[in-house]
C-alpha positions as CSV (number, residue, x, y, z in Angstrom):
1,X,61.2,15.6,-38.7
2,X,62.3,11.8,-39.2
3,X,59.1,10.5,-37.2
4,X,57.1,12.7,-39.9
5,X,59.4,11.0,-42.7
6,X,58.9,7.7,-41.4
7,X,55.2,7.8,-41.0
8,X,55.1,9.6,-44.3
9,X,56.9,6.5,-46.0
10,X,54.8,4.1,-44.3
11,X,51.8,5.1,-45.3
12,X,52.8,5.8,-48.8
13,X,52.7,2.4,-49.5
14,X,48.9,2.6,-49.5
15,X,48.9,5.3,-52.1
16,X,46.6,7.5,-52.0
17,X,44.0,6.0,-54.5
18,X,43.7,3.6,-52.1
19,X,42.1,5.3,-49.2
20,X,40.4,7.4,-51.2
21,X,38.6,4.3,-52.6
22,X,37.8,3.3,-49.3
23,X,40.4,1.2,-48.6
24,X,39.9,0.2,-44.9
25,X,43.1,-1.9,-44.0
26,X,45.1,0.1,-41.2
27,X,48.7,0.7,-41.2
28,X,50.8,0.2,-37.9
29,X,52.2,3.2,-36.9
30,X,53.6,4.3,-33.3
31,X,52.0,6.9,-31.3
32,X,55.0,9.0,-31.5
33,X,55.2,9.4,-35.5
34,X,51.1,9.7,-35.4
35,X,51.1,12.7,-32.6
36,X,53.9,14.1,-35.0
37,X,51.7,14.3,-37.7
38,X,48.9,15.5,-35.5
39,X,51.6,18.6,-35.3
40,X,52.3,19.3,-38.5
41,X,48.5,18.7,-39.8
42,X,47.1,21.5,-37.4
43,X,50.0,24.0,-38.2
44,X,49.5,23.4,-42.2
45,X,47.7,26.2,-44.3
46,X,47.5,23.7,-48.1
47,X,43.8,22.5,-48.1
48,X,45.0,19.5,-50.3
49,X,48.1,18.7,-48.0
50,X,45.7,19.2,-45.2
51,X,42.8,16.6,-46.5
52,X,46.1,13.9,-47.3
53,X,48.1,14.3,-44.1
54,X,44.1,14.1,-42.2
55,X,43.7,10.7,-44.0
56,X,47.1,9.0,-42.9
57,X,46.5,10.3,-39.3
58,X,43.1,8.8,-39.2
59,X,44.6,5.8,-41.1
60,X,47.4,5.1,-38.0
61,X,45.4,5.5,-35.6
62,X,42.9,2.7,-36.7
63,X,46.0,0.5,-36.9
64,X,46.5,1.1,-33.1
65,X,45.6,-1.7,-30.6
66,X,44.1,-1.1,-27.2
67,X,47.4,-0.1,-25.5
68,X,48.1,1.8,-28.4
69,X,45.1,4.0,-28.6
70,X,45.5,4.9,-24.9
71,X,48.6,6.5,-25.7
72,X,47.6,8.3,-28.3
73,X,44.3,9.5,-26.4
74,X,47.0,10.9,-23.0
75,X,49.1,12.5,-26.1
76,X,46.2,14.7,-27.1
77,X,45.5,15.2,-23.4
78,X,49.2,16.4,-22.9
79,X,50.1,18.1,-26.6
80,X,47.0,19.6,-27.2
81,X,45.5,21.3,-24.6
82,X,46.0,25.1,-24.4
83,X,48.7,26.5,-22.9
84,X,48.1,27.9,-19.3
85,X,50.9,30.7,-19.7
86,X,48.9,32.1,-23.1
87,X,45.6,31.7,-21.4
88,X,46.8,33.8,-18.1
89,X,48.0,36.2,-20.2
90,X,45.1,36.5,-22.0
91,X,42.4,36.8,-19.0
92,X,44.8,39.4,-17.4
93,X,44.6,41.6,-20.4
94,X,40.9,41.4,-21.2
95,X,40.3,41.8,-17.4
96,X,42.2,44.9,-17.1
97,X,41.0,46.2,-20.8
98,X,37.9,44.2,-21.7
99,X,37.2,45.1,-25.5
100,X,36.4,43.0,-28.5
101,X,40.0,42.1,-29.8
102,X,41.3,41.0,-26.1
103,X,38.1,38.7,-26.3
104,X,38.7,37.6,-29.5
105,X,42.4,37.0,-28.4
106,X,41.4,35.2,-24.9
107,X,39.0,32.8,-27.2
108,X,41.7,31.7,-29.0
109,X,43.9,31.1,-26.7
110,X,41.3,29.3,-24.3
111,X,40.0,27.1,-26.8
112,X,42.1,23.8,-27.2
113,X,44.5,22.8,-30.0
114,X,42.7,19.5,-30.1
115,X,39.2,21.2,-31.8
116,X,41.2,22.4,-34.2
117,X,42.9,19.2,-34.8
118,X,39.8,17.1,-34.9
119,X,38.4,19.7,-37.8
120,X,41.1,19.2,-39.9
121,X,40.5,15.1,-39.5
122,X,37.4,15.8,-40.2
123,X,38.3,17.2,-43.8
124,X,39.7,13.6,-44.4
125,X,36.8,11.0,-46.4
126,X,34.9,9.4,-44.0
127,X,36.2,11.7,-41.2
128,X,33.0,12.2,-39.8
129,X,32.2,8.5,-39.4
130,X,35.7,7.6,-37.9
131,X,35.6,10.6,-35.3
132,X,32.1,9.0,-34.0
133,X,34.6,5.8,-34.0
134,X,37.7,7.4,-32.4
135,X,34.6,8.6,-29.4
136,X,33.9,5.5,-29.0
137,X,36.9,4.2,-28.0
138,X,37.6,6.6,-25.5
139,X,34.6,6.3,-23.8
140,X,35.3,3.3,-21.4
141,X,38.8,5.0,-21.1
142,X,37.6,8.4,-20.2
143,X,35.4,6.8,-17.1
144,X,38.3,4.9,-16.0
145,X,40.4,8.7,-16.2
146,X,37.7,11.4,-16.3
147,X,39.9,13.7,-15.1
148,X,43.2,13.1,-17.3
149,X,40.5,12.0,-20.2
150,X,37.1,14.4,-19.6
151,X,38.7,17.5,-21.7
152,X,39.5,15.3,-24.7
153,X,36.0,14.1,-24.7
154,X,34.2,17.0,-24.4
155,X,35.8,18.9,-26.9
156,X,34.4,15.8,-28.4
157,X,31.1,16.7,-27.8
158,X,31.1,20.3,-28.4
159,X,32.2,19.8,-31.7
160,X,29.7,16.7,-32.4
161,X,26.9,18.8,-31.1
162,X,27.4,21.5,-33.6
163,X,28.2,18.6,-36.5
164,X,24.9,17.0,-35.8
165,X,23.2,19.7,-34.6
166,X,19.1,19.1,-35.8
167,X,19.0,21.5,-39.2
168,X,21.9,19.3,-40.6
169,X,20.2,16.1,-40.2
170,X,18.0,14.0,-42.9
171,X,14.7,12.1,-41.4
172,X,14.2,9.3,-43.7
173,X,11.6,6.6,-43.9
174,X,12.9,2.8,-43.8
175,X,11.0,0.6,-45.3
176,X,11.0,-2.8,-46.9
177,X,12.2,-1.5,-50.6
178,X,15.2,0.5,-48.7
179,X,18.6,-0.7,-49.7
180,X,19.9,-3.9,-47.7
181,X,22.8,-2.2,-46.8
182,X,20.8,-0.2,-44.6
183,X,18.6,-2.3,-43.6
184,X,21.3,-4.6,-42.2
185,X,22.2,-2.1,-40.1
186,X,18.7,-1.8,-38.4
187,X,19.0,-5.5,-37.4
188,X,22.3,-4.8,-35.9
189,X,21.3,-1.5,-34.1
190,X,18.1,-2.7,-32.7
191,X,18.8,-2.0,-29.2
192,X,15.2,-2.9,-27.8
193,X,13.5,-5.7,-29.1
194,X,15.8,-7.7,-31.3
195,X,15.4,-8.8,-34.7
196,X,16.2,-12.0,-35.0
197,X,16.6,-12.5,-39.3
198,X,15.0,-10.7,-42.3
199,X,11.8,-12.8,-41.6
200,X,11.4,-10.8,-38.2
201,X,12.4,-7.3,-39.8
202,X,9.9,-7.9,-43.1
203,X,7.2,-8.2,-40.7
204,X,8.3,-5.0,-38.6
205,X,8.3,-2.7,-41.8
206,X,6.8,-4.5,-44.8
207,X,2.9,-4.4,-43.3
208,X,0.2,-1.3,-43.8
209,X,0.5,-0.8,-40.1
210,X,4.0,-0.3,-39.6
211,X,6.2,2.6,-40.3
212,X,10.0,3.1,-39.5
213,X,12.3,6.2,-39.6
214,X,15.7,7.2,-38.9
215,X,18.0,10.4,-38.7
216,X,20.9,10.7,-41.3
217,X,23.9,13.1,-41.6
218,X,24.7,14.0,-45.1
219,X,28.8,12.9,-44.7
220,X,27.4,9.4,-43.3
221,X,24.4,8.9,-45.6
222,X,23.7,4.8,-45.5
223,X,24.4,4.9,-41.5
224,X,21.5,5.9,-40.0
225,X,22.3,7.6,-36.5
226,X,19.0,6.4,-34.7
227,X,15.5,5.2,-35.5
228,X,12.7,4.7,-34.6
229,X,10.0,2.1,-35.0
230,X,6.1,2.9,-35.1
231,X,3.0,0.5,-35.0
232,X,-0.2,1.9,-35.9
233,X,-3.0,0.6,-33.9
234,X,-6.7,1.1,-33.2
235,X,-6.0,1.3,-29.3
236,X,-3.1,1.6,-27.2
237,X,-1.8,-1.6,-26.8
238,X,-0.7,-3.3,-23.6
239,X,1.9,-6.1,-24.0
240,X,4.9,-5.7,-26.8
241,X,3.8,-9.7,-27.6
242,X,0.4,-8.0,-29.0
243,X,2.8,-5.3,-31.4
244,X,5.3,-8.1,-32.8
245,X,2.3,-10.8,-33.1
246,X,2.6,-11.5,-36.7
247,X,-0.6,-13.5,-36.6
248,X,-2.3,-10.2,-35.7
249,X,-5.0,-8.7,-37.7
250,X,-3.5,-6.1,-40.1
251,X,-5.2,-2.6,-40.0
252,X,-5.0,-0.4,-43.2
253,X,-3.0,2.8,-41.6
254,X,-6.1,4.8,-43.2
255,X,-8.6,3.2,-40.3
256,X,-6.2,3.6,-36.8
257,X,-5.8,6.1,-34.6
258,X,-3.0,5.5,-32.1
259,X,0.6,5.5,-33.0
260,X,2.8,3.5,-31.0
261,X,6.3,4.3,-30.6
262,X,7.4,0.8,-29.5
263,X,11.4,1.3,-30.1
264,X,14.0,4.0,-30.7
265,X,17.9,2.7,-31.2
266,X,20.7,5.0,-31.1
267,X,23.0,3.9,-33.2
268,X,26.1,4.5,-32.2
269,X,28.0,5.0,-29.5
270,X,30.2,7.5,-30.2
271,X,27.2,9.8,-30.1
272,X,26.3,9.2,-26.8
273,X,25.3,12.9,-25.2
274,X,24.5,14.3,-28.2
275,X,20.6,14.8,-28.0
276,X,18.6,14.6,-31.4
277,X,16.1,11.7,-30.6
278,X,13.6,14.2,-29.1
279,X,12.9,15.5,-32.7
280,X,13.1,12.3,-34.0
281,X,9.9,11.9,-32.1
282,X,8.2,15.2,-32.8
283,X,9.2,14.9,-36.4
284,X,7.4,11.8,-37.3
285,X,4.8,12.4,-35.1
286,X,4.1,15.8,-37.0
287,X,4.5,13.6,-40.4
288,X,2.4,10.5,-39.2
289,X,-0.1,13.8,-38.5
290,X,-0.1,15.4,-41.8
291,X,0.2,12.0,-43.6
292,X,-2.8,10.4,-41.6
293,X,-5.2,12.9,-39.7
294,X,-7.1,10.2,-37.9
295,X,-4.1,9.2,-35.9
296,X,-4.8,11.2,-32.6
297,X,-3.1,9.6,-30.1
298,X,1.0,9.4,-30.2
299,X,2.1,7.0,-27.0
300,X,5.5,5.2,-26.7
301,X,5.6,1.2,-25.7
302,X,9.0,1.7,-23.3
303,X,11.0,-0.6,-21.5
304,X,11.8,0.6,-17.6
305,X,15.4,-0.5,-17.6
306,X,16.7,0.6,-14.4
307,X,13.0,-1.2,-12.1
308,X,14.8,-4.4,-11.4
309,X,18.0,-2.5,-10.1
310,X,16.1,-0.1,-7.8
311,X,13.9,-2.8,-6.6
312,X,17.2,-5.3,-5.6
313,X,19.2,-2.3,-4.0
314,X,16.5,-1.4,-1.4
315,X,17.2,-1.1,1.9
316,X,15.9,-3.8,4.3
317,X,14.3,-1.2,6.7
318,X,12.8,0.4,3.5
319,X,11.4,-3.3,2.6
320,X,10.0,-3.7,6.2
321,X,8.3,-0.6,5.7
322,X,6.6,-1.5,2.8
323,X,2.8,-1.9,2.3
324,X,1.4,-5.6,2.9
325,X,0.8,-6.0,-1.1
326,X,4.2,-4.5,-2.1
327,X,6.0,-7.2,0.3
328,X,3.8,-9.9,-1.0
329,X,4.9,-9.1,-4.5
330,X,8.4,-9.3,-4.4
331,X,8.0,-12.6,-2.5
332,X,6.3,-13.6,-5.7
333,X,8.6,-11.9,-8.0
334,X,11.8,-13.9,-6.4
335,X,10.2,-17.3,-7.4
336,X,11.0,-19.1,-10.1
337,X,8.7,-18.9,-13.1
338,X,6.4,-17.0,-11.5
339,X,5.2,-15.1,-14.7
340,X,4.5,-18.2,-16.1
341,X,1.7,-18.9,-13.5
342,X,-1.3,-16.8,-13.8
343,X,-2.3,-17.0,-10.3
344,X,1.0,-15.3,-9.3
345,X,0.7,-12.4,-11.5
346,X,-2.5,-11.8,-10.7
347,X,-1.5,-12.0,-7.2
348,X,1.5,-10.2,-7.5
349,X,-0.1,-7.5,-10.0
350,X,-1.5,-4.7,-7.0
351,X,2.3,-4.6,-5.3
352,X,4.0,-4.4,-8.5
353,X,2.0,-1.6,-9.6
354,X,2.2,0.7,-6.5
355,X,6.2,-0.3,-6.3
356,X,6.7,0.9,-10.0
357,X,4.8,3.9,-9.1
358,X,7.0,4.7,-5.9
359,X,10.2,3.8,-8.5
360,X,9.0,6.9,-11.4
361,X,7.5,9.4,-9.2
362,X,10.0,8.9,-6.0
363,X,13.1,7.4,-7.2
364,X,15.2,10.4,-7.7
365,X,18.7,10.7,-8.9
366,X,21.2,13.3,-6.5
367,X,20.5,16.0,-9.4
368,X,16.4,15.8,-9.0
369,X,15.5,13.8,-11.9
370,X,14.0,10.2,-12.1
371,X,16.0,7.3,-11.7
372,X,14.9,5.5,-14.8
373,X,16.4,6.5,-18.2
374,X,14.0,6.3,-20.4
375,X,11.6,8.2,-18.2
376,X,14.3,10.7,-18.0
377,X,14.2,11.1,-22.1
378,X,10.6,11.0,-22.8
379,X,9.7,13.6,-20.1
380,X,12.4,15.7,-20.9
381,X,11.2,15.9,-24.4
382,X,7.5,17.0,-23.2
383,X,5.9,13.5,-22.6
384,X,3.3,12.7,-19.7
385,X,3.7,9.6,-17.5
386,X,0.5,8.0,-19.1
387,X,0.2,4.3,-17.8
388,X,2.0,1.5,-16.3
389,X,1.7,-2.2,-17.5
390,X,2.2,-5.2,-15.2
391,X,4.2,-8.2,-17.0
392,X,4.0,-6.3,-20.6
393,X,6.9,-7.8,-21.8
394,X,7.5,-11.2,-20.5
395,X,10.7,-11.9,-22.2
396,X,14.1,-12.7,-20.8
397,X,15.8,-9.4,-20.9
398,X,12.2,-7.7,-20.0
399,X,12.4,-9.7,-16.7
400,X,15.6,-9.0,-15.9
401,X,15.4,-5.3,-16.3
402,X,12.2,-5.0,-15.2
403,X,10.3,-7.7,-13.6
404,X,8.4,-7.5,-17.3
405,X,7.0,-4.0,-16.0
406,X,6.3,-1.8,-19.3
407,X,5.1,2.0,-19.6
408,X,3.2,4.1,-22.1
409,X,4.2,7.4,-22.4
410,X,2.5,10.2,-24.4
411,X,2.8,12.6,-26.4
412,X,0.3,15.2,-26.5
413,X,1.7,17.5,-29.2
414,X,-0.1,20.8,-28.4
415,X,1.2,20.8,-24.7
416,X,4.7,19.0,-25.4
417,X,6.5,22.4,-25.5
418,X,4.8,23.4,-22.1
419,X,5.4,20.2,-20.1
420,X,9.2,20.0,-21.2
421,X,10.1,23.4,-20.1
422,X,8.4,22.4,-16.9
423,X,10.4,19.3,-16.5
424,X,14.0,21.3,-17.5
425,X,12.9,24.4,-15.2
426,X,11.1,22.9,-12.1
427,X,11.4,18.7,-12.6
428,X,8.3,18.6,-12.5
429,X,6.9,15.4,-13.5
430,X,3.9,15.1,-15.6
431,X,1.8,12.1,-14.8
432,X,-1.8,10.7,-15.2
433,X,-4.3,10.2,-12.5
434,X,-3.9,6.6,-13.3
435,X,-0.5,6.6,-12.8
436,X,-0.3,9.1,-9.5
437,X,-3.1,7.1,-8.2
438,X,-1.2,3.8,-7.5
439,X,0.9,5.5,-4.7
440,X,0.5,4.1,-1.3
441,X,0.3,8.0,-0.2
442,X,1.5,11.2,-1.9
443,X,2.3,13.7,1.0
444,X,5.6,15.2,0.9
445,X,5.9,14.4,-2.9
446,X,5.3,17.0,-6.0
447,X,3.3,15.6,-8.7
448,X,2.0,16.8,-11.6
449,X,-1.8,15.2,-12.1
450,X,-2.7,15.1,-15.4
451,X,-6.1,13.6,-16.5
């Protein structure tokens, strides 16, 4: 009861006009007084005493350093997890008589103190917002300690899924006459192509051929969750340099027919795991659609983060076994500046192209699915391997990840629903002829061929 006291006095200093206003400035409090609290806040029945006592626990424990929030993440681990007595108890009963009020009774029991806490703290202002913050800090802690860690994070995510769950979210175009607080944030989410100033984001949303969107949740409404950026093009293009040219010729959106998902930024990572940027994708896809019915084609201008990685951890006997043109280009590919030289990537193109091949229809993961990430996402979602570009985006962080490889993947709207449950079901991966056809050989391998 005096840890309760104490934190109560501590925090009263704030008032509470002043978190209410938004008043950001943490108070120090120790883990002890804050798991207290925790207690008494998941115990009380006063909605008003609730939403108070909510705010001053969220309040301490952005006051607490690193040591500090580790404490306070083991404390939920150990204070609020359900108790194994109550829960045999509970299986034993509905085993023996298994009837809707020993379910209902077993559910309760079974489901951890800590959802119930993190509702209440999320009746707090801004609760929402500071939960996705609170994840966020436990991540790096939870894959030192997955096992002491794990069960705080996924209740987490169960609750998080249901919170952000598609119907509750707002698609919402971001354009040059959106508020700057917003648009701020897009420069500093950008997780693809960077945006260097307001000069480089004008030109990304203020021409005719250029549309940007993003998910919001109504309890964080100028924080978009993840966007996406869309050129719209006459063709498919085959370098990112030709999308962010602003010396390129401007097409009314009336006259294209391609749009070209060249980025998609999650925003934050507190969300990781929780899924919404397939219909982010759908969604303005379908409104690009109804909004423009001579687009036809919907393709994605992706990065393939994980080439450069695959290609530097493979075996030597795996290299030896190579095919002459593959060896020759990662000769090439270890010199310096070779991209700069034209006669190297020419050279080195043939290789390049039948090792990227071998990397998204052979590199496999120990569960069955591809290597790469981003492949992973887009054919999850119902997307078909389409085309892979040699050197089509010759930037830094391009070549590092990548060796500047690039890859189009599309999105054929009638047979998205069909090639995703494909994928989920069987792993299948759906991939062009021009893609399948740059494998040295295919026996052994299942392929989907798509023309």
């Amino acid at each position: 009861m005096s840890r309760v006291s104490l934190l109560s006095d501590l925090l009263s200093s704030i008032g509470a006009s002043s978190w209410f206003a938004g008043d950001e400035a943490p108070m120090r409090v120790e883990v002890p007084e804050i798991a207290a609290l925790c207690h008494r806040l998941v115990s009380s029945r006063g909605e008003a005493t609730g939403v108070r006592m909510a705010a001053d626990v969220i309040n301490g424990v952005r006051g607490l350093d690193d040591k500090g929030i580790k404490r306070f993440f083991h404390m939920l681990a150990e204070e609020f997890s359900p108790d194994p007595i109550d829960l045999a108890e509970a299986a034993t009963a509905y085993a023996a008589d298994p009837n809707p009020q020993t379910l209902r009774h077993l559910q309760h029991v079974a489901e951890p103190p800590r959802q119930e806490l993190f509702r209440r703290l999320n009746l707090a202002p801004g609760g929402t917002a500071e939960l996705v913050k609170l994840r966020e800090r436990l991540l790096p802690l939870m894959r030192k300690d997955p096992v002491r860690l794990g069960p705080v994070d996924t209740d987490l995510v169960h609750l998080f899924q249901s919170w952000f769950n598609r119907g509750f979210l707002l698609l919402r175009p971001i354009d040059w006459n959106t508020p700057a607080s917003i648009l701020e944030k897009i420069i500093q989410y950008e997780a693809v192509h960077a945006i260097g100033d307001w000069d480089e984001l004008r030109q990304r949303l203020a021409p005719s051929d250029r549309r940007c969107f993003a998910f919001f949740h109504p309890s964080i409404p100028d924080d978009p969750l993840i966007f996406v950026e869309v050129a719209l093009t006459d063709e498919i293009p085959s370098s990112i340099a030709a999308v962010l040219d602003p010396d390129r010729p401007v097409i009314p959106a009336e006259q294209t027919q391609t749009g070209v998902f060249y980025s998609i930024s999650n925003c934050h990572k507190g969300l990781a795991s929780v899924s919404f940027g397939s219909f982010l994708i759908k969604q303005v896809a379908e409104d690009l659609r109804e909004h423009f019915p001579n687009l036809k084609t919907f393709v994605t201008l992706s990065p393939a983060p994980g080439f450069a990685a695959w290609l530097g951890a493979l075996p030597k006997d795996f290299r030896e076994r190579l095919e002459p043109a593959e060896r020759r280009a990662l000769e090439l590919i270890g010199t310096e500046h070779w991209q700069a030289d034209p006669t190297a990537v020419d050279e080195a193109r043939p290789g390049m192209m039948s090792l990227a091949a071998r990397y998204f229809l052979r590199a496999k993961r120990p569960d069955g699915r591809p290597q790469d990430p981003v492949a992973r996402f887009h054919l999850g979602n119902g997307a078909i391997l389409s085309r892979i570009m040699h050197l089509g985006d010759p930037s830094a962080r391009g070549l590092a990840q990548a060796h500047g490889l690039m890859v189009n993947y599309l999105y054929d709207l009638p047979r998205v629903e069909q090639r995703h449950e494909a994928y989920a079901t069987d792993g299948e991966i759906a991939a062009s002829r021009a893609v399948t056809g740059l494998l040295p050989g295919r026996s052994g391998h299942t392929l989907k061929d798509v023309a």
